[in-house]
C-alpha positions in Angstrom: -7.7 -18.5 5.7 -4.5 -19.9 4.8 -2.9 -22.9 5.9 1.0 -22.9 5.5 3.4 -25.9 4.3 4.8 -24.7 8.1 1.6 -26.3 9.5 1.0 -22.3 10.9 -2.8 -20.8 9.8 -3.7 -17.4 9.0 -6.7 -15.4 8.7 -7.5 -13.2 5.5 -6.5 -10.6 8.3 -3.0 -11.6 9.4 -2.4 -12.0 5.8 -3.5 -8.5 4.9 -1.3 -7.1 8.1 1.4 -8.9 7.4 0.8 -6.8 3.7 0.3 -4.1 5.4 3.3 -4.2 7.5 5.7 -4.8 5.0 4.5 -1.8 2.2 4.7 0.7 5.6 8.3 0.2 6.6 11.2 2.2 5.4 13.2 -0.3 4.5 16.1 1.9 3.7 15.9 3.8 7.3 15.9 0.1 9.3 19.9 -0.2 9.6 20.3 -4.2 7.8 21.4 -2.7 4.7 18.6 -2.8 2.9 19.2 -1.1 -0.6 17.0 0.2 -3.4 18.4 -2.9 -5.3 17.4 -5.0 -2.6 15.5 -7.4 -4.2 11.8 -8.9 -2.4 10.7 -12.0 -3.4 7.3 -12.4 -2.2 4.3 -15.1 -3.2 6.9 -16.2 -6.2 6.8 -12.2 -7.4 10.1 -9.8 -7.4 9.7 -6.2 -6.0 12.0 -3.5 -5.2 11.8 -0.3 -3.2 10.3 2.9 -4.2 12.6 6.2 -3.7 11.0 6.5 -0.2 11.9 3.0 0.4 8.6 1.5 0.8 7.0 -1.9 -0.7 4.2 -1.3 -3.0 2.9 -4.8 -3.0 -0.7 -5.2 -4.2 -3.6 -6.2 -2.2 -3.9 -9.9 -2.3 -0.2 -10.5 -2.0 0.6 -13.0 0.9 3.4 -12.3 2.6 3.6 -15.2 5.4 7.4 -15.6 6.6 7.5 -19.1 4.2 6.6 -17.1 0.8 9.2 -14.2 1.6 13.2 -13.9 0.5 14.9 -10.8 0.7 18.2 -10.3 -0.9 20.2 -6.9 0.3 
């Protein structure tokens, strides 16, 4: 479990959807103008997009709203 500086708490299983979640989108199909240079800053660790515009973000990486920025 995880409790949040938002006061929110998470299971080990939210967290690992929330993971999930993001590493199964196409970010570059969504419309927002995501880019492969878009730049994910998640749990205080940069990633980019693969060529199919997926996440690849290992196991263990929590990705509640509060540890996320994404720059286009």
């Amino acid at each position: 479990m995880l409790l949040d500086n938002s006061g929110w708490i998470y299971t080990n299983e939210e967290i690992e959807n929330l993971r999930k979640g993001y590493n199964t989108e196409n970010w570059l199909k969504l419309g927002f103008g995501f880019t492969k240079n878009s730049v994910f800053t998640i749990d205080g660790k940069e990633y980019r997009l693969d060529n199919n515009g997926h996440l690849n973000l290992p196991e263990g990486t929590i990705c509640v709203p509060s540890k996320v920025n994404i720059r286009k």
